[in-house]
C-alpha positions in Angstrom: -19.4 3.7 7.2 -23.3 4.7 7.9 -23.8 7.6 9.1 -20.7 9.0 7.7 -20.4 12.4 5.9 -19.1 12.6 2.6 -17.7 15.6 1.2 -19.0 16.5 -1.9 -16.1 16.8 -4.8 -15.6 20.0 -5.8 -17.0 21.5 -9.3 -13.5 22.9 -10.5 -10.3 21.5 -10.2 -8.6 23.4 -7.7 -5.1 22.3 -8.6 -4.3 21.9 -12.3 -1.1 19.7 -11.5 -3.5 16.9 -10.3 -1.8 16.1 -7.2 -4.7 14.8 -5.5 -5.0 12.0 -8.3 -1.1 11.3 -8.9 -0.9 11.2 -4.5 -4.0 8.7 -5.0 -2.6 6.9 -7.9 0.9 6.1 -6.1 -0.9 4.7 -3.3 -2.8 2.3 -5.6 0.9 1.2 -7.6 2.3 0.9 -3.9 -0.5 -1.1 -2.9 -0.5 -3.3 -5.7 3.5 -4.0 -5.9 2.9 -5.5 -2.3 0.4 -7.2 -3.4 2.6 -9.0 -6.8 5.5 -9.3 -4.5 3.3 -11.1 -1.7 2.5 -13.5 -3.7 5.8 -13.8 -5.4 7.1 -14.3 -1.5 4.5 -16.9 -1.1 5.2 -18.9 -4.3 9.1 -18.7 -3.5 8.7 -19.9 0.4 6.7 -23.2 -0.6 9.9 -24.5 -2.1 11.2 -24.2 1.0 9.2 -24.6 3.5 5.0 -24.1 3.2 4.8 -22.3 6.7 6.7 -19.3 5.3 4.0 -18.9 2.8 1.6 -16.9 5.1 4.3 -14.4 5.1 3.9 -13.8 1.2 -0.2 -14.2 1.9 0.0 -11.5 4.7 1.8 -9.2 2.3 -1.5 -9.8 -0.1 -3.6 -8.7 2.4 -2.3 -6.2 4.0 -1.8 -4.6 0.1 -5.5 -5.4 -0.5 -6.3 -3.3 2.1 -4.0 -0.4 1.6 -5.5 -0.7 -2.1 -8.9 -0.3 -0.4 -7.6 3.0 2.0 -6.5 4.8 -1.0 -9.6 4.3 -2.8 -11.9 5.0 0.3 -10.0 8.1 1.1 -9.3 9.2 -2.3 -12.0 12.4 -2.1 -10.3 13.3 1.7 -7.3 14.3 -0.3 -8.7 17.2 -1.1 -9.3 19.2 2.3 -5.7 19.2 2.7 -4.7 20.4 -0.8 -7.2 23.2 0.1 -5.2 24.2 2.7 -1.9 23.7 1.1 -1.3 20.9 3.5 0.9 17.6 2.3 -2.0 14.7 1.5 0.2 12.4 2.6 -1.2 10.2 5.7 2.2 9.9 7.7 1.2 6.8 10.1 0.0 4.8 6.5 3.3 5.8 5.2 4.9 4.2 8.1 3.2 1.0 8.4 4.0 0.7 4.5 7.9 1.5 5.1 8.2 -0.7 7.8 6.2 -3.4 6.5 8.1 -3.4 3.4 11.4 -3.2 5.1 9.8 -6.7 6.8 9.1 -8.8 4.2 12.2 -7.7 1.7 14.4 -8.5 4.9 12.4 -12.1 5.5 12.9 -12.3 1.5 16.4 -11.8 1.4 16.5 -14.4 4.3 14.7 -17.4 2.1 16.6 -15.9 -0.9 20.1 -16.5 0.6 19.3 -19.7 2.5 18.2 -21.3 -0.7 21.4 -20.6 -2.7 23.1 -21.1 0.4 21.5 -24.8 0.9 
């Protein structure tokens, strides 16, 4: 964003455990899995019917851009660790739960009704 301030990254690593990478890292295997299993979704609905498929597409896009958050905000991960607070954003934890929760629910749907029928 212009006119945006970014912190600089700090000369020494603050904690040797890495958290700030492995916290950063989960985000962007979380983010991809959504994306694979989007577009598993999406493949899977055309057999039945090729409406369904925006689901699978939505789940791409919304793990494109929960790939892009995690990169953008990789270096704010840092502030918190400083002050021993959790890096965890806890309203883009929530939208992934539930959104998950969503589309392996809608799965299980088009996974049942096409061993049913």
């Amino acid at each position: 964003m212009p006119g945006r301030h970014r912190p600089d990254r700090p000369e020494r690593v603050f904690d040797p455990m890495l958290q700030h990478e492995r916290t950063a890292l989960a985000w962007e295997r979380t983010a991809i899995a959504v994306m694979v299993t989007g577009v598993l979704f999406a493949r899977q609905a055309t057999e039945i019917h090729e409406s369904l498929a925006v689901l699978g597409i939505a789940q791409v896009v919304l793990g494109g851009v929960v790939l892009i958050w995690a990169g953008w905000h990789y270096d704010d991960l840092h502030a918190p660790l400083r002050r021993g607070q959790s890096p965890v954003h806890p309203g883009a934890a929530r939208i992934v739960g539930l959104t998950t929760i969503v589309f392996i629910g809608a799965a299980l749907i088009i996974t049942v009704a096409t061993v049913a029928f």
